[in-house]
Every structure is written in structure tokens, then in C-alpha cells.
C-alpha positions as a Markdown table, in Angstrom:
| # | Residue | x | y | z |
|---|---|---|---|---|
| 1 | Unk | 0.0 | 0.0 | 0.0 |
| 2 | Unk | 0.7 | 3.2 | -0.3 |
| 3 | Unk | 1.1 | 6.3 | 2.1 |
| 4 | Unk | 1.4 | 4.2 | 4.8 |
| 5 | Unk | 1.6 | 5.2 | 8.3 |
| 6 | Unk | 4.8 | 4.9 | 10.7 |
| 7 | Unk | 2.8 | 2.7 | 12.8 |
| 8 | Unk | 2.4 | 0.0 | 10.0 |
| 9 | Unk | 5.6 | 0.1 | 9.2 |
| 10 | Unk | 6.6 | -0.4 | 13.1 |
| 11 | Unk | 4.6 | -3.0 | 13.6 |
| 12 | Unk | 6.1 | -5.1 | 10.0 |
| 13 | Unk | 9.1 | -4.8 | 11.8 |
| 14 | Unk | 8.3 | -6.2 | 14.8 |
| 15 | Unk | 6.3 | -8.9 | 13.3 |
| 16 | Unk | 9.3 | -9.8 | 11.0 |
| 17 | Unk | 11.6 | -9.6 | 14.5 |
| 18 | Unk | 9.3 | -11.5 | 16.6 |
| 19 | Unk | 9.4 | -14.5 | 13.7 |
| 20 | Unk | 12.8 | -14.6 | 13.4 |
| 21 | Unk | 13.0 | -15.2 | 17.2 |
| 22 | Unk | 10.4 | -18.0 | 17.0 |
| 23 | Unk | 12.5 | -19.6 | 14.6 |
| 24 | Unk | 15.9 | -18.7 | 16.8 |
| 25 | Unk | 13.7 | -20.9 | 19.6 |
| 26 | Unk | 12.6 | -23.4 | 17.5 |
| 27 | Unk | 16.4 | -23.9 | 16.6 |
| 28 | Unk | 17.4 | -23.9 | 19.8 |
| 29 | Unk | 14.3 | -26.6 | 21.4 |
| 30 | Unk | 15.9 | -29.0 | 18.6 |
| 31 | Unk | 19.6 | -28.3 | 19.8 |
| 32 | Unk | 18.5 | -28.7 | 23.3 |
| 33 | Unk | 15.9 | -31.8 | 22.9 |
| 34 | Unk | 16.1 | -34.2 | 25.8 |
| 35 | Unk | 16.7 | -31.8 | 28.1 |
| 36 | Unk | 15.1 | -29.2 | 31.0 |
| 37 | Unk | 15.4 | -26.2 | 29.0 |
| 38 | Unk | 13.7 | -27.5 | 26.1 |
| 39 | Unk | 10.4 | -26.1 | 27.8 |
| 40 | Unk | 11.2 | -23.2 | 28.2 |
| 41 | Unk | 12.6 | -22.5 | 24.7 |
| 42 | Unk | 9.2 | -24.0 | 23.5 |
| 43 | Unk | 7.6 | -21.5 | 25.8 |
| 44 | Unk | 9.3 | -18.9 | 24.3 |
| 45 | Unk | 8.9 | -19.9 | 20.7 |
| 46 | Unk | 4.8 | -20.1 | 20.8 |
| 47 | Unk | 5.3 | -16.8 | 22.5 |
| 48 | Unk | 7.5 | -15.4 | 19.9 |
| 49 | Unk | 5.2 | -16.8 | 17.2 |
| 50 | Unk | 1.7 | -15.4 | 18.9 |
| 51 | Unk | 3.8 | -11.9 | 19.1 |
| 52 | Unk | 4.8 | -12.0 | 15.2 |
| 53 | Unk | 1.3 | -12.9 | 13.7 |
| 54 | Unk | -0.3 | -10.4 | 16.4 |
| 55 | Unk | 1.8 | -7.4 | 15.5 |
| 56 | Unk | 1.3 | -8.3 | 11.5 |
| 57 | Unk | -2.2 | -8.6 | 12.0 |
| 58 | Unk | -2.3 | -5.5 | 14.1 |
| 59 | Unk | -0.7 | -3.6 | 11.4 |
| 60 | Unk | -3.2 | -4.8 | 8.5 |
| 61 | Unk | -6.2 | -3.7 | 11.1 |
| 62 | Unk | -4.2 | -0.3 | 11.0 |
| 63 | Unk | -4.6 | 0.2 | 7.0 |
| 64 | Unk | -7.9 | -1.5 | 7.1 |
| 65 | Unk | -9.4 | 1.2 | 9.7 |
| 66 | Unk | -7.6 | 4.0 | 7.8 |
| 67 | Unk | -8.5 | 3.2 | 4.2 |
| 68 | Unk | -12.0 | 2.8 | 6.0 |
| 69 | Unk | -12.2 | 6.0 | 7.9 |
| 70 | Unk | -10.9 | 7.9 | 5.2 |
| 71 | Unk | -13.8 | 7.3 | 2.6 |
| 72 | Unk | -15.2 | 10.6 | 1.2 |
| 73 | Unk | -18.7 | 10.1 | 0.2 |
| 74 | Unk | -19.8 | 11.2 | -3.7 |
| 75 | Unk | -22.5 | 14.4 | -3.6 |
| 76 | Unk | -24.6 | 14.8 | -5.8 |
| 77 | Unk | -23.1 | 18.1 | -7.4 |
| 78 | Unk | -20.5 | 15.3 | -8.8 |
| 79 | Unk | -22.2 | 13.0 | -11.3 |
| 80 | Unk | -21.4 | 13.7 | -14.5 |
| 81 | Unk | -24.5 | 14.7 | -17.4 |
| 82 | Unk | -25.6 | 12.1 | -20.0 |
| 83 | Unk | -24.6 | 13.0 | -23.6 |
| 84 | Unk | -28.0 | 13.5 | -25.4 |
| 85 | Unk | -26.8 | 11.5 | -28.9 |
| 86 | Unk | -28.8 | 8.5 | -27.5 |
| 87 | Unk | -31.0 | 7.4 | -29.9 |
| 88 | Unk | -34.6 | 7.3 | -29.4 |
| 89 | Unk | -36.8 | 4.0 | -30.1 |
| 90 | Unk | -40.1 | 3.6 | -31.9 |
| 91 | Unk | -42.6 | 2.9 | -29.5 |
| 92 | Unk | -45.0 | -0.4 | -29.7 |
| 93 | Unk | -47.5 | 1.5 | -31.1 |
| 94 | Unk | -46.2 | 2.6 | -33.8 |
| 95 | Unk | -44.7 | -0.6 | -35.2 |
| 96 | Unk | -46.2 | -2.2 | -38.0 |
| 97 | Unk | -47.8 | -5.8 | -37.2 |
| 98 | Unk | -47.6 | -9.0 | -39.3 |
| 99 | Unk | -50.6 | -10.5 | -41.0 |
């Protein structure tokens, strides 16, 4: 999108952080399998993960409620007049009917 706000933007960031530290965790549970601290590296990766979709959904919501709040509603005084080369049909009337 463009014209985006500073607040989008922040969040994207975050988001993209937040993954790359789930996946930082998720490296580390398989380095540390069979031991104590593998729970708490799992901990911290569904943390991490929750955090990363939250703040990249946050930021869509963001757009979504500015592109929505910022609508500007057509008057009246706007529409555009009809050319008047439209051509005019017979009416039933006037038709000639078969035999």
C-alpha cells in the first residue's frame, strides 16, 4: 500500500523480529531436545510466534481502519451529465404488425 503510516511500518518490523526469534527458539528446542530447557525455549517460541502474527495482524487492522475511515462520500453536485446522442426508439405503437 501506499502512504502508509509509521505505525504500519513499526509493527512489520516487529512482526518480521518476533518471527525470526520464534525460529531462533525453535532452533534452539531441537539443539537442546532431551533436556530441561527445552520447555522453556518451546515457551518462548509459541510466545515469539503469537507476538509475530499479532503485530502483522495489528498492522493490517491499522490500513484497514484508515483506508476505511478515510472514505469521502460522492455528492450529488458530482455526477457527470448524459450525452444527449442517445438514440430514441419507436414505440409499440407505432410498429407495423404482421398479418
Amino acid at each position: 500500500m501506499k502512504n502508509r503510516y509509521w505505525i504500519c511500518y513499526t509493527l512489520d518490523y516487529a512482526g518480521i523480529v518476533a518471527l525470526v526469534a520464534a525460529g531462533i527458539a525453535l532452533l534452539g528446542a531441537h539443539w537442546f531436545s532431551g533436556s530441561v530447557v527445552e520447555g522453556a525455549v518451546l515457551t518462548a517460541f509459541t510466545y515469539c510466534l503469537a507476538g509475530g502474527v499479532g503485530a502483522f495482524l495489528a498492522a493490517r487492522m491499522c490500513e484497514i481502519a484508515r483506508v476505511l475511515g478515510g472514505h469521502v462520500d460522492a455528492s450529488m453536485e458530482e455526477i457527470v451529465e448524459l450525452p444527449s446522442n442517445v438514440e430514441h426508439l419507436p414505440e409499440r405503437a407505432h410498429l407495423p404488425r404482421a398479418a
